[in-house]
N, C-alpha and C positions, 0 to 999 in steps of 0.2 A: 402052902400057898406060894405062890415063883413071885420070887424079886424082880421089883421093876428096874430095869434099865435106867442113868442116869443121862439125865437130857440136859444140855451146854441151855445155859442164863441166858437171857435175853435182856440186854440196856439201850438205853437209848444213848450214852455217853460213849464218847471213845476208851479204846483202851489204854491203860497206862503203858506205856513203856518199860520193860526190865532192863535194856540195854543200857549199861552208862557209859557217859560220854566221857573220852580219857585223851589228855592234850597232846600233841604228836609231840616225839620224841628233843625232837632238834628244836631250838627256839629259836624265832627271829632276831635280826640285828636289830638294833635299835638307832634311831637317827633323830636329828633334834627336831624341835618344830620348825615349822617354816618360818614365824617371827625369825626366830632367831639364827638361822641361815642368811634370812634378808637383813638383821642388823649387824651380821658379820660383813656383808658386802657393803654397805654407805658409807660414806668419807665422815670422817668425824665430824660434829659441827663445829665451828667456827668459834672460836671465845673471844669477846672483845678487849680491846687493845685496852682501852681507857672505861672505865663507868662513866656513866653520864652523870654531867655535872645537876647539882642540887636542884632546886627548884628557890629562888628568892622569897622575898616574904611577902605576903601576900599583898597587892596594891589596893591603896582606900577608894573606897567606892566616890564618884562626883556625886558631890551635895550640891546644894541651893539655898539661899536664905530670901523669903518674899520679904519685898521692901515695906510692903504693907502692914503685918503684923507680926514680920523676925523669925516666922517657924522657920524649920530647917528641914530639909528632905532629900531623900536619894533623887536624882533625875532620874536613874533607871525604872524607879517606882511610878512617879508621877509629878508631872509638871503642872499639874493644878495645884494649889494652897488648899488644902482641907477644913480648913478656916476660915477665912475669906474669899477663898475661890477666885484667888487672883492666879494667873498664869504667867509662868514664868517669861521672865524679859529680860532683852540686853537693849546693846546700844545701838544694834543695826534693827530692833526695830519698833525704836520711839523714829516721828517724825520729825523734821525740826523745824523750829520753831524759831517767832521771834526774838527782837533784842530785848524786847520787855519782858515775855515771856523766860527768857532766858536768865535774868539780870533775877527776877523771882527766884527762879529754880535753882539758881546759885546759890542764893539767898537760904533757902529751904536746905537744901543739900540735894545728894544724887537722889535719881526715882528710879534706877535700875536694879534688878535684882542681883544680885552676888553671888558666886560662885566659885569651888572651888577644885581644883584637879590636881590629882597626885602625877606628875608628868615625870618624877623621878624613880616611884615606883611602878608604872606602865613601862616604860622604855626598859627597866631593868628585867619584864615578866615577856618585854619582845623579844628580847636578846636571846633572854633564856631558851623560848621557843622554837627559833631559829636555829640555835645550834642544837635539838633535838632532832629536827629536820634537817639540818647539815649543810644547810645554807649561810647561816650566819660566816663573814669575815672580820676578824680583828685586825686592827692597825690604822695606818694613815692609806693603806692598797683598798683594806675594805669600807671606809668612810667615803674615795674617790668611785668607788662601784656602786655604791647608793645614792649619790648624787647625781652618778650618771642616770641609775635608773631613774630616778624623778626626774631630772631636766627631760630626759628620751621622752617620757611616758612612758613605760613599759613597766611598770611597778604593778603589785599585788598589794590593793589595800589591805588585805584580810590578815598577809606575811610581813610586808612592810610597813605599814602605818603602825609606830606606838599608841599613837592616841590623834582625835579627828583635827582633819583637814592639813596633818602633817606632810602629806605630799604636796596639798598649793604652797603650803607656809618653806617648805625645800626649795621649790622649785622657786620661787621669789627670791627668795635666799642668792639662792644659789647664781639666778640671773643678775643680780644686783651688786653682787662680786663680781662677776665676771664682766659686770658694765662697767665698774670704776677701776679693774686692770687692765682695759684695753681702752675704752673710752676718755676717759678723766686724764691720762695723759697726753693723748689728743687733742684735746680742746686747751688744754692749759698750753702746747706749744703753738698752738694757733691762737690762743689770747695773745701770748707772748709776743708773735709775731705782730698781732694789729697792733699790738702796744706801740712797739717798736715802730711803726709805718706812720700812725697819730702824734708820735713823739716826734717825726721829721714837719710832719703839716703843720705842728702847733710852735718851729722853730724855722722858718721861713728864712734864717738867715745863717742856718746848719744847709741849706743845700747846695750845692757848688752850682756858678753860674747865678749865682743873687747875689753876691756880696755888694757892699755901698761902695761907692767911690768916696774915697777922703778927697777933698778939696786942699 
């Protein structure tokens, strides 16, 4: 019987590959990453001169005591009495009233509510601030530059004010000084002077050209 002939497989996959694959002879250089080429090239960073100074201690919150029935509370919380549901009052704003009404209430005592403000540790938690921001000045140069800024107007209440209404209460201040260094000596040499002119009218016989004749 004759041998059949042998006839090549049929797949549907490709063929594998006998070749292998073998790394050329010479190896590349090697060279860093680009990080670090580019932090070879930047200037060093800067280290600071000084650390920043601490931080103070913490300022107390403004309370309130209703006169009504003595609770006590944060203003930031709430200015109603949760008690009494009295709302918080001062003195600018009761009306006034008469001398009888008055002469009562003295009588009685105050009807104002009371209050209290840490004004020594606000101002120490401004300071602080400031010189984080680099603004703050120490001395008698940087107390004359904050008053300027208040008298000007030019102040930032949010940087500048410790605690409220500090830039009217400066600038009051500050005019009020400056009226009795320039003013108040003014007027006392012009009193001085009427004095002097009144002291001649009230001496009728200090002015030359009056004297009596003696017989």
């Amino acid at each position: 019987m004759p041998s059949r002939t042998s006839r090549p497989r049929l797949s549907i996959f490709p063929r594998v590959s006998t070749t292998s694959y073998t790394q050329p002879s010479t190896p590349r250089a090697l060279s860093p990453p680009a990080r670090i080429r580019l932090r070879s090239r930047l200037p060093p960073s800067p280290t600071l001169a000084t650390p920043p100074p601490p931080p103070p201690r913490p300022p107390i919150a403004w309370i309130w005591q209703c006169h009504s029935c003595l609770a006590v509370y944060q203003l930031a919380i709430t200015r109603r009495c949760l008690i009494c549901s009295h709302i918080f009052c001062t003195s600018r704003d009761t009306a006034p009233e008469t001398s009888a009404s008055h002469s009562r209430k003295r009588r009685r005592g105050t009807q104002n509510c009371r209050s209290q403000f840490d004004y020594g540790g606000w101002t120490a938690w401004g300071q602080w601030r400031r010189k984080l921001l680099g603004i703050e000045v120490t001395g008698p140069e940087g107390q004359k530059m904050r008053e300027s800024v208040f008298v000007n107007r030019t102040h930032d209440c949010f940087t500048d004010c410790d605690y409220p209404c500090q830039c009217a209460f400066q600038h009051y201040r500050v005019k009020e000084e400056m009226r009795e260094k320039v003013w108040l000596p003014m007027v006392q040499d012009e009193v001085e002077s009427d004095g002097d002119k009144q002291l001649d009218v009230s001496r009728p016989w200090a002015r030359s050209g009056d004297e009596l004749e003696m017989n």
